[in-house]
C-alpha positions as CSV (number, residue, x, y, z in Angstrom):
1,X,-2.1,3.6,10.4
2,X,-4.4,1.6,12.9
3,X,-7.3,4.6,11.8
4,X,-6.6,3.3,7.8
5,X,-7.4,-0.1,8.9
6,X,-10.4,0.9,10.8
7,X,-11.7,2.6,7.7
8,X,-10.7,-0.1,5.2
9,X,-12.0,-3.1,6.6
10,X,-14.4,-2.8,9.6
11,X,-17.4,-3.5,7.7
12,X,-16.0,-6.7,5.8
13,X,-14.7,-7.5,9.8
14,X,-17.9,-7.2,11.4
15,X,-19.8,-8.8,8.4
16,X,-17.0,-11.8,9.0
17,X,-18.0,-12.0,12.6
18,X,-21.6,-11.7,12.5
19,X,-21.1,-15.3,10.3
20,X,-19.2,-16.5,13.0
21,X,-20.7,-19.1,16.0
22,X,-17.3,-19.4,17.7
23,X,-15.8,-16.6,19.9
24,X,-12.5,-18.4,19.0
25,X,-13.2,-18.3,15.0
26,X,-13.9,-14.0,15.3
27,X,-11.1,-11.5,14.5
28,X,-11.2,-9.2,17.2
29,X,-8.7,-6.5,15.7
30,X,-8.2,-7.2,12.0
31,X,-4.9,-4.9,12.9
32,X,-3.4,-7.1,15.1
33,X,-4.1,-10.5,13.0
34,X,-2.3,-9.0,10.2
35,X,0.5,-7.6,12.2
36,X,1.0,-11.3,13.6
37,X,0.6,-12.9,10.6
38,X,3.4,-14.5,8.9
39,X,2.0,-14.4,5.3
40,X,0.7,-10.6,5.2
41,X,2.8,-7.5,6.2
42,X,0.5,-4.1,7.3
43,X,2.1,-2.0,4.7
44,X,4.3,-2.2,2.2
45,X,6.7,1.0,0.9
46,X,7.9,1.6,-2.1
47,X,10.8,4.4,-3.4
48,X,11.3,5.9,-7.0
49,X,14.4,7.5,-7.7
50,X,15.2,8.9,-11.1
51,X,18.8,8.8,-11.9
52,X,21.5,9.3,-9.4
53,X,24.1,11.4,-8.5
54,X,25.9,12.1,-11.3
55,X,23.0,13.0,-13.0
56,X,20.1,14.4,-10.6
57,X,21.9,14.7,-7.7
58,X,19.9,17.4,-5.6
59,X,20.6,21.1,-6.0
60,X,21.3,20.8,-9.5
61,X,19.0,22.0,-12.3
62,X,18.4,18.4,-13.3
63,X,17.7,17.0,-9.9
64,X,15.4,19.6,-9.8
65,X,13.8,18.3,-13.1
66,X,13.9,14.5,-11.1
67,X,11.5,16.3,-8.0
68,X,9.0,17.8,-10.2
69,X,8.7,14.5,-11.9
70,X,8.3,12.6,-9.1
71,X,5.9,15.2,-7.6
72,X,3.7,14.9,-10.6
73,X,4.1,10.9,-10.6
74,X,2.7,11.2,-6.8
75,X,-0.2,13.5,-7.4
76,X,-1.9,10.5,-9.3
77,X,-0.3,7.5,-7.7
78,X,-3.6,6.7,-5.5
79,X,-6.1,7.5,-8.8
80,X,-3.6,4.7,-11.0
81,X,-3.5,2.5,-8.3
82,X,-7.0,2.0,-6.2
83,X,-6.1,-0.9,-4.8
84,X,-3.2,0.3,-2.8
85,X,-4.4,2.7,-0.1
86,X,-1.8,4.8,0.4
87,X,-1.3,6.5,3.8
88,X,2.0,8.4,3.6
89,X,4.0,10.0,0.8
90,X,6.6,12.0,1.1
91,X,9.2,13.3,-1.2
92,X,13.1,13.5,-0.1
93,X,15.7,16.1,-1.4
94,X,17.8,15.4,1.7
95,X,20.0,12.4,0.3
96,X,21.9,12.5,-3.0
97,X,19.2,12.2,-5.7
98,X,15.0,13.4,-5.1
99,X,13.5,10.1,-3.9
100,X,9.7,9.6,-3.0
101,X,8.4,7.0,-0.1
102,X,5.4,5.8,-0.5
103,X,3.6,3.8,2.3
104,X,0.5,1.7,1.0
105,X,-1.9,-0.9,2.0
106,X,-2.9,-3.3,-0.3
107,X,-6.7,-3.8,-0.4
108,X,-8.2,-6.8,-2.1
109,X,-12.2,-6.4,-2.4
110,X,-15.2,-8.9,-3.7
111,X,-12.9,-11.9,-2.0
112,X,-15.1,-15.0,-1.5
113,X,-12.7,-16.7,1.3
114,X,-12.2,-14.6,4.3
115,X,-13.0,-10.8,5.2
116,X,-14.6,-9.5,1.6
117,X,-12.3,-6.7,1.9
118,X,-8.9,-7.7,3.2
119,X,-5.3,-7.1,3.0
120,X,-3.7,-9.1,0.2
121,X,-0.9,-8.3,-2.4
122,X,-1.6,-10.4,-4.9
123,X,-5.0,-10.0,-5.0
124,X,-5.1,-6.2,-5.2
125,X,-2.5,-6.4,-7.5
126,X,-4.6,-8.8,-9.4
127,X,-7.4,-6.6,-9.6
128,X,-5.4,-3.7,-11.5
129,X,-4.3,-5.9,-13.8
130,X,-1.3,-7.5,-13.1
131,X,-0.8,-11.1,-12.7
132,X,2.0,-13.3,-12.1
133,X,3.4,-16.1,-14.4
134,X,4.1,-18.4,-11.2
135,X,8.4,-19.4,-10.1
């Protein structure tokens, strides 16, 4: 994961910097300040499930219907969604009902505070679209 970071924000990190005068004011490791952060996590993972065992449980014709619908759901996951990097997916047939993991890292870009390209949820969230209401 440290080698997705690397390749997502290194430039903004070193562009941050090089606007810097203080050594105390530079991010060193843009991994490590997120994974000490208390407002940002490094990745974020999501499931999808389609039904459950009564009604896709795996080994059964429709659970096999559930795994080709959740391969075809991952094959364009990154394309729907180009803020969230994903860097693992993997589909499950070992529990009760086909599940897929997907581990992602959201990527906010253009940002005027900050690295121009830096993790945020909201942000890159905001970016494909979605916006929240507020409480």
């Amino acid at each position: 994961m440290k080698k997705v970071y690397h390749e997502l924000f290194d430039e903004a990190l070193a562009a941050y910097n090089a606007k810097k005068k203080k050594t105390r004011d530079k991010i060193p490791d843009y991994y490590e300040h997120i994974r000490q952060s208390k407002q940002e996590k490094l990745f974020h993972e999501a499931v999808f499930q389609i039904g459950n065992l009564t009604d896709c449980g795996c080994g059964s014709p429709e659970g096999e219907r559930a795994a080709a619908a959740l391969k075809e759901f991952a094959a364009s996951f990154q394309e729907r969604n180009p803020h969230l990097r994903v860097f693992n997916m993997v589909l499950h047939m070992d529990e009760a009902t086909p599940h897929l993991h997907v581990d992602f890292v959201p990527v906010a870009t253009e940002q005027s505070r900050g690295l121009s390209t830096r993790v945020s949820m909201k942000q890159a969230l905001k970016q494909q679209g979605f916006e929240g209401l507020g409480r």
